[in-house]
C-alpha positions in Angstrom: -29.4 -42.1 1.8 -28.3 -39.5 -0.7 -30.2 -36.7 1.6 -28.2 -37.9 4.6 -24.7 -37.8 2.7 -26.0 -34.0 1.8 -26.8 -32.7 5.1 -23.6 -34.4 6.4 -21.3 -32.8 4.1 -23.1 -29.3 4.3 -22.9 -29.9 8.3 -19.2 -30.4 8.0 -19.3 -27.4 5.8 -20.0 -25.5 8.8 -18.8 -26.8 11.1 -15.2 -26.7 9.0 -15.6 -22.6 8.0 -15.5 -20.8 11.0 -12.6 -23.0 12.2 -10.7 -22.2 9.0 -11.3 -18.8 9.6 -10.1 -18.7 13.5 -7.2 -21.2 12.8 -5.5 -17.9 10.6 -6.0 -15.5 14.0 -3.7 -16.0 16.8 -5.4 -16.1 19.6 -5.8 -13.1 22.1 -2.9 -13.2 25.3 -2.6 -11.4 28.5 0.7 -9.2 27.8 3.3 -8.8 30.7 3.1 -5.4 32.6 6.2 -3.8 31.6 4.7 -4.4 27.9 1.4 -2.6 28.7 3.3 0.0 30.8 5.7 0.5 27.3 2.0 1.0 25.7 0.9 4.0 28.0 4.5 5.5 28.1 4.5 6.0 24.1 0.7 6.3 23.5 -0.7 7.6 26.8 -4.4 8.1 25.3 -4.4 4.1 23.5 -6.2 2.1 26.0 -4.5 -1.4 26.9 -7.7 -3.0 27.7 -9.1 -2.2 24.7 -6.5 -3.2 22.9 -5.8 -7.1 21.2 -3.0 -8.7 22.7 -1.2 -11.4 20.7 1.9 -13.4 20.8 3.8 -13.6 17.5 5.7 -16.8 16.9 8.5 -13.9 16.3 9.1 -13.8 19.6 7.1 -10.5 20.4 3.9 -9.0 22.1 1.5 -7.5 19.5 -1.4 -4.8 20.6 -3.9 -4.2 17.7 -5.7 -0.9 18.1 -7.3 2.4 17.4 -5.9 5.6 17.9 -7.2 9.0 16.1 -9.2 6.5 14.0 -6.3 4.5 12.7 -5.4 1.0 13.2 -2.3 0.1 14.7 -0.1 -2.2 15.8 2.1 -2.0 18.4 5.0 -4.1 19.3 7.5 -4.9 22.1 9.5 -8.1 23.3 9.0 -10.3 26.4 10.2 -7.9 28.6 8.3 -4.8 27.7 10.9 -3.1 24.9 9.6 -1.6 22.4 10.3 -2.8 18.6 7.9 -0.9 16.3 4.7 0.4 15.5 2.9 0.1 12.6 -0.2 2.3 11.8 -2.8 1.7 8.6 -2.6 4.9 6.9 -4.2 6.3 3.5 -2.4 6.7 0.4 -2.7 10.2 0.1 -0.8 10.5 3.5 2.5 8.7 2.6 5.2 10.9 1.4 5.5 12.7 -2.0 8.3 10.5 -3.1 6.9 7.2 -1.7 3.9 8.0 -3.7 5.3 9.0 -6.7 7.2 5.5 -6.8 4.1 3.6 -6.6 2.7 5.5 -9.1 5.6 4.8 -11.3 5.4 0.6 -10.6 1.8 1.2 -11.3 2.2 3.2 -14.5 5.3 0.6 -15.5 2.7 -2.6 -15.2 0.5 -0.7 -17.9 -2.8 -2.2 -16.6 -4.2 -1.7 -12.9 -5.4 -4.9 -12.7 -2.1 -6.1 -13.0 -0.4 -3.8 -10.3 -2.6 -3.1 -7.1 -2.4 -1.5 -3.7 -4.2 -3.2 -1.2 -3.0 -1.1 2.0 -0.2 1.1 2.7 1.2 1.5 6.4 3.7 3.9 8.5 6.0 1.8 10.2 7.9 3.3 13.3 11.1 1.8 14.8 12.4 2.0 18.1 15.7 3.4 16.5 13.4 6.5 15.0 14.1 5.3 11.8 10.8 5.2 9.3 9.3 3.0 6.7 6.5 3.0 4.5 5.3 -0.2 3.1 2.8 -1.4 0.3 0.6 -4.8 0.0 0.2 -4.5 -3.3 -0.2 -7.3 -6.0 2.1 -7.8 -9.1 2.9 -10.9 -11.1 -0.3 -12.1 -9.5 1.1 -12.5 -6.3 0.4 -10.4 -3.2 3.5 -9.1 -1.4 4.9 -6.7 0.7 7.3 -3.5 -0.1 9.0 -1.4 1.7 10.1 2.2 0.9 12.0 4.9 2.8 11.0 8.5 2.5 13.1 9.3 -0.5 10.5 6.5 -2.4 13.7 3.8 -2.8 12.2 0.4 -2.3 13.9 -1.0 0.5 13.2 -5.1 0.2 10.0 -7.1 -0.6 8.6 -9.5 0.6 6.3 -12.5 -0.6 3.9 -14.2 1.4 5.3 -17.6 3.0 3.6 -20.6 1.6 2.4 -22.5 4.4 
């Protein structure tokens, strides 16, 4: 009896893990045309086939891809206009100031394992405008910042609880 009990629960172990895992994925989409043709106009060599397509309960198109060897992720609405792109970057790459003011939160928390960066990102909007943002963890939390080029934190934001 108590082998059967086992071998169900590790079964439902299973079977329960890689459905956790896909239920945090939004599942892949066929975009609309004008949203593939917005891809090719501002990244002529990104491939659209290649790219992951998903809908965002935002209310936008999403293409996940590689370009030059970076991750991106490109976004337009419904009908195809563009919104923003945002492309995984290394540290060293974001600007002087932006780095110095990470630096500076990090320096300020007086332990690394208190303050961490998990992953820094270019953002591009369709107004030309810039942002760099952070996941970095403080307080224990994980969270997103977001900093202009002059290194001013612009907002953060923390993870919705869900």
């Amino acid at each position: 009896m108590r082998g059967t009990l086992l071998w169900g629960f590790v079964s439902l172990l299973l079977l329960a893990g890689p459905g956790c895992k896909q239920a945090k994925e939004k599942p892949p989409v066929k975009p609309p045309l004008s949203a593939q043709q917005t891809l090719l106009t501002l990244y002529p060599r990104a491939n659209p086939d290649s790219a992951r397509w998903e809908w965002d309960t935002d209310g936008y198109f999403e293409a996940h891809f590689r370009l030059d060897g970076l991750p991106h992720k490109f976004r337009t609405d419904s009908t195809g206009r563009y919104l923003e792109t945002e492309i995984n970057v290394a540290r060293r790459s974001l600007p002087p100031p932006v780095q110095d003011t990470l630096q500076a939160q990090i320096d300020r928390a007086h332990d690394a394992s208190i303050f961490r960066v998990r992953q820094v990102s270019v953002i591009h909007f369709a107004d030309g405008h810039t942002e760099y943002e952070a996941q970095v963890r403080a307080a224990g939390k994980w969270r997103k910042r977001y900093y202009d080029d002059k290194g001013k934190q612009l907002r953060e934001i923390l993870p919705k609880k869900g």
